[in-house]
Residue frames as qw, qx, qy, qz and C-alpha x, y, z in Angstrom:
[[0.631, -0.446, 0.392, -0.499, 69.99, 49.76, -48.88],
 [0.291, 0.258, -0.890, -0.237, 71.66, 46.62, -48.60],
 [0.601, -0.277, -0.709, -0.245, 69.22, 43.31, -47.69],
 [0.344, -0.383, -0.760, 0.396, 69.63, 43.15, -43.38],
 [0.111, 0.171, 0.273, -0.940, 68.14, 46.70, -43.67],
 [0.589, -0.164, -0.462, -0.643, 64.94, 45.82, -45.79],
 [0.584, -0.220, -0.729, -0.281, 64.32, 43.41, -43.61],
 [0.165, -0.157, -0.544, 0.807, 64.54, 45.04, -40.31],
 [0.147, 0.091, -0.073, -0.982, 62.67, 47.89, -42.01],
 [0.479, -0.130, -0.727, -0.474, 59.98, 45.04, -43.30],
 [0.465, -0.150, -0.845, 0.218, 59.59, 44.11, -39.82],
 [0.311, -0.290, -0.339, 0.839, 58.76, 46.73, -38.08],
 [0.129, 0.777, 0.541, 0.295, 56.07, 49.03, -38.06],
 [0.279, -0.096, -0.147, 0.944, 57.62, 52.85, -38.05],
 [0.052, -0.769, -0.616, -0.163, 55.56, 55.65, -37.54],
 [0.145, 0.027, -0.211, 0.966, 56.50, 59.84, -36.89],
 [0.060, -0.710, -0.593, 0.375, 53.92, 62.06, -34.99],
 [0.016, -0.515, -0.195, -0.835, 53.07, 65.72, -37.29],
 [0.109, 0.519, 0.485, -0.695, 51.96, 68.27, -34.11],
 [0.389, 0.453, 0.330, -0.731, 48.74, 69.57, -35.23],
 [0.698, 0.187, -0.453, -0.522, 48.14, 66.64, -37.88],
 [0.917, -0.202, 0.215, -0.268, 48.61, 63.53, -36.66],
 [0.530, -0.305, 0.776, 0.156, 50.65, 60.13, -36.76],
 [0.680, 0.506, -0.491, -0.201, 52.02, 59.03, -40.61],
 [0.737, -0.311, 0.600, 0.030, 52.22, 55.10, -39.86],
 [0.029, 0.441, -0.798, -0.410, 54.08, 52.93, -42.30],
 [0.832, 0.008, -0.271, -0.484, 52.61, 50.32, -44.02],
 [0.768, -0.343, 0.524, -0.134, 52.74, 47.14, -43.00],
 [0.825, -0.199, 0.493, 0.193, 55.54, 45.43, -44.22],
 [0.548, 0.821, -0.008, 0.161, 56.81, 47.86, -46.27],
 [0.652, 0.066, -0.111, 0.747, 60.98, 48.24, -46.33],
 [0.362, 0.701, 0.092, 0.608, 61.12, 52.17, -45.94],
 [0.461, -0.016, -0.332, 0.823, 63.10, 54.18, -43.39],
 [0.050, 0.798, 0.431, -0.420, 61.50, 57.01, -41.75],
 [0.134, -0.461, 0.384, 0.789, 62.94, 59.33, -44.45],
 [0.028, -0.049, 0.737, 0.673, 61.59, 57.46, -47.04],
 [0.048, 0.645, 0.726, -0.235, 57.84, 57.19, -45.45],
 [0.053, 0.740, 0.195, -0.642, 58.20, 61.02, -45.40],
 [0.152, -0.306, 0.600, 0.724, 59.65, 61.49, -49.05],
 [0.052, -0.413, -0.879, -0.234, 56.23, 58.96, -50.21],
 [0.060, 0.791, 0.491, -0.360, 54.15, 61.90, -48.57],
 [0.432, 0.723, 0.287, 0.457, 55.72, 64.62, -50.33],
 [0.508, -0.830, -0.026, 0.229, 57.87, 66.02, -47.94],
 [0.463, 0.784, -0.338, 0.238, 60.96, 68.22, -49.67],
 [0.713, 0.100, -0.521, 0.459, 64.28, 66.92, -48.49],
 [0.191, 0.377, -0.382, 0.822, 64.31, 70.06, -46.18],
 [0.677, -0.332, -0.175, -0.633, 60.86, 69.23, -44.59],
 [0.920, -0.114, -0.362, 0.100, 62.33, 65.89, -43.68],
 [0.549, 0.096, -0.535, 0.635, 65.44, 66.37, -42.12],
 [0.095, -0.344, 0.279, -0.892, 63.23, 68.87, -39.92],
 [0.801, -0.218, -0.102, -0.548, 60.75, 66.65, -39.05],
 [0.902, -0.004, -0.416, 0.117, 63.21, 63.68, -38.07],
 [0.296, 0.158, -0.523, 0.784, 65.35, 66.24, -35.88],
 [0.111, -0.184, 0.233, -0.949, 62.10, 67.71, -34.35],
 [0.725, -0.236, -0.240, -0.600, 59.18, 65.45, -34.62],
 [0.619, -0.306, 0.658, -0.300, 58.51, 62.39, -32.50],
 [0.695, 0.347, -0.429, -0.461, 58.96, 59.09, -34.03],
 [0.383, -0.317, 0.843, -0.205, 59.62, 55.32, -33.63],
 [0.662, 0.043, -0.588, -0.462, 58.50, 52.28, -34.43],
 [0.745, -0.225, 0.508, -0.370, 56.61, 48.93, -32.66],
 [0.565, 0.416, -0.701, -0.132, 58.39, 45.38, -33.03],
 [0.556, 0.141, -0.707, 0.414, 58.29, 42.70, -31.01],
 [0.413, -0.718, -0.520, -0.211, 55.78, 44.30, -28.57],
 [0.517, -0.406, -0.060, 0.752, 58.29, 47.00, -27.86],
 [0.304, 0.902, 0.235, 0.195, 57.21, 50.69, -28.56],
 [0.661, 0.113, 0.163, 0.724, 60.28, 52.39, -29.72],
 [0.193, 0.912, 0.359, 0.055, 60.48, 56.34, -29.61],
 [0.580, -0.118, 0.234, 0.771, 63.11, 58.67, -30.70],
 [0.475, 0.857, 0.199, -0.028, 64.42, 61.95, -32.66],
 [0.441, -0.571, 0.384, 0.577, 67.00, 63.01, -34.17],
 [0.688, 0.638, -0.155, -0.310, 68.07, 63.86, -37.87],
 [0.780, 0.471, -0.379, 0.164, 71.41, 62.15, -37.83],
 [0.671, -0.664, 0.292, -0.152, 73.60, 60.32, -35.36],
 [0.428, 0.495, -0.755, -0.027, 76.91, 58.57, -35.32],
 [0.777, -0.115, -0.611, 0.102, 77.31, 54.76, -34.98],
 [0.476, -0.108, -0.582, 0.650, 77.60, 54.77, -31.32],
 [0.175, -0.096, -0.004, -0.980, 75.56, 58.00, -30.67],
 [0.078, 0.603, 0.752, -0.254, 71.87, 57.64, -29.40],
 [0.188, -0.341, -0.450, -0.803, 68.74, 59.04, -30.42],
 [0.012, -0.352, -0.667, 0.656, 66.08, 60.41, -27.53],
 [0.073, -0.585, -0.618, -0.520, 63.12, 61.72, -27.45],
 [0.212, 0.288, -0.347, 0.867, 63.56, 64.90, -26.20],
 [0.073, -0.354, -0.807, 0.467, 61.01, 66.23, -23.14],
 [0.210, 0.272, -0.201, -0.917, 59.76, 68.99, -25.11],
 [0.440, 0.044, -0.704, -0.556, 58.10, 66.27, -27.08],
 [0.033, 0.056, 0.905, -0.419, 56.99, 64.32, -23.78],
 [0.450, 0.392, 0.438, -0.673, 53.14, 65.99, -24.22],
 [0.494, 0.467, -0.500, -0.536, 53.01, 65.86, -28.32],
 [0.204, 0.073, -0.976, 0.024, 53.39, 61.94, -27.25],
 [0.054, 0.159, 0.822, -0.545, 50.99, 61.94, -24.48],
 [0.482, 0.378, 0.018, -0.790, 48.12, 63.44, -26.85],
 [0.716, 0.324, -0.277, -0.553, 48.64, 61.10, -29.13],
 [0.151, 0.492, -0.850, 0.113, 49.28, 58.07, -27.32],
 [0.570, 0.268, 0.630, -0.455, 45.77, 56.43, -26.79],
 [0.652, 0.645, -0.183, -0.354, 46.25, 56.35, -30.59],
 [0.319, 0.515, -0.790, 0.093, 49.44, 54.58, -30.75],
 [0.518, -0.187, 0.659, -0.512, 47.55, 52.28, -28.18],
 [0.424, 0.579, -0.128, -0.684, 45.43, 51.84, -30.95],
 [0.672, 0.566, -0.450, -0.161, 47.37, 51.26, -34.06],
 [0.522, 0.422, -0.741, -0.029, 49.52, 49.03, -32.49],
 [0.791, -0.293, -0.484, -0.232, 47.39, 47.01, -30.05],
 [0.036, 0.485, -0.611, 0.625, 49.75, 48.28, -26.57],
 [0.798, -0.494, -0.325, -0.118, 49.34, 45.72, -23.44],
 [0.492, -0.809, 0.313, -0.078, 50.30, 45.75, -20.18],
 [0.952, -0.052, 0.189, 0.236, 53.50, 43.54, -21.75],
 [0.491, 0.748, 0.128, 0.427, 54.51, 46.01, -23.72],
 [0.554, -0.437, -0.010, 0.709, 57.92, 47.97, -23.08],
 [0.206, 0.956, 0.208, -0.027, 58.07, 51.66, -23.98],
 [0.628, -0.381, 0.033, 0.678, 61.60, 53.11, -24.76],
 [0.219, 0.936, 0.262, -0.088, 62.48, 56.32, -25.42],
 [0.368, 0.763, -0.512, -0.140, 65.68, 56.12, -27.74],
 [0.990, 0.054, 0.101, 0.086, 67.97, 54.09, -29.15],
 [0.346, -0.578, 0.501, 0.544, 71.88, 53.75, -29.32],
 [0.739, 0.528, -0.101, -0.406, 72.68, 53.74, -33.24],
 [0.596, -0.479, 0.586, 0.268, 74.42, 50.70, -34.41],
 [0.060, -0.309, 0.672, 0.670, 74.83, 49.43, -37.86],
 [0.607, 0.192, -0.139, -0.758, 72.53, 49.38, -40.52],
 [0.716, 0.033, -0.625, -0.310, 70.57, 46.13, -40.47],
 [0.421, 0.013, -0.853, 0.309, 70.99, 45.51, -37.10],
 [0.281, -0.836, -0.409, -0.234, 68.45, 46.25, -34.52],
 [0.165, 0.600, -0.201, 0.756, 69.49, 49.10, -32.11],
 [0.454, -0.328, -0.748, 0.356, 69.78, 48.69, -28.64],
 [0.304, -0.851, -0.325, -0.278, 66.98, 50.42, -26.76],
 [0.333, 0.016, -0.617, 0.713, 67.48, 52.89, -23.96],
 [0.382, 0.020, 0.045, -0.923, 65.05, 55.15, -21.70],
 [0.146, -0.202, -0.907, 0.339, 62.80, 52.71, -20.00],
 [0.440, -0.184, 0.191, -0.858, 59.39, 54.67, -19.23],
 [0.301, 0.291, 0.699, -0.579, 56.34, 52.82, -17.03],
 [0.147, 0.452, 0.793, 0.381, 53.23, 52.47, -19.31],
 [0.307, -0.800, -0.422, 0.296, 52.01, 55.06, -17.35],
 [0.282, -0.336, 0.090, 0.894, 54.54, 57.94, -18.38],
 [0.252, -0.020, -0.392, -0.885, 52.28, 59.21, -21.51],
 [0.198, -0.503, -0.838, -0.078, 48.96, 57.19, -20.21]]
């Protein structure tokens, strides 16, 4: 991982939603990719790549909650969070309120285009505080 990803990854607080366990938040200010959060739990490679195509996940930066899935995506390609997942959010989104201190400033998006590693990814998928409230 070369350096402008650690430090994205440092910045940022990532976090993936488990239906019927709960939300695995990074630490704070730890470098690790959602892959590698899951890998630190003890998640077999095949566990992961199902959980990153199928779970919710995302991270808060910059008082911008970030949400997304996907397992892999080319540069240029976006990641969404699909509607299937729209309730699995909305349970556990008075949590994410929570952990990551959500005001009425706060912007909610619900994917990102991918661009290159170490850079941040432009959001897409606007939602109202209100969409999972």
């Amino acid at each position: 991982m070369n350096q402008a990803v650690i430090d994205y990854h440092s910045q940022r607080r990532a976090f993936i939603i488990i239906p019927n366990a709960g939300i695995i938040v990074g630490e704070k200010g730890a470098p690790f990719s959602h892959r590698e959060i899951l890998q630190n739990c003890g998640f077999s490679a095949e566990q992961v790549s199902f959980a990153l195509e199928n779970f919710p996940r995302g991270y808060f930066l910059n008082n911008k909650l970030v949400m997304y899935q996907s397992d892999d995506a080319k540069e240029g390609d976006s990641w969404r969070l699909l509607p299937e997942n729209y309730d699995l959010v909305k349970k556990y989104y008075p949590d994410l309120q929570s952990l990551f201190q959500i005001n009425e400033q706060t912007k909610i998006f619900l994917g990102v285009y991918r661009g290159k590693e170490g850079d941040i990814w432009p959001t897409i998928d606007e939602v109202s505080q209100s969409f999972f409230a």
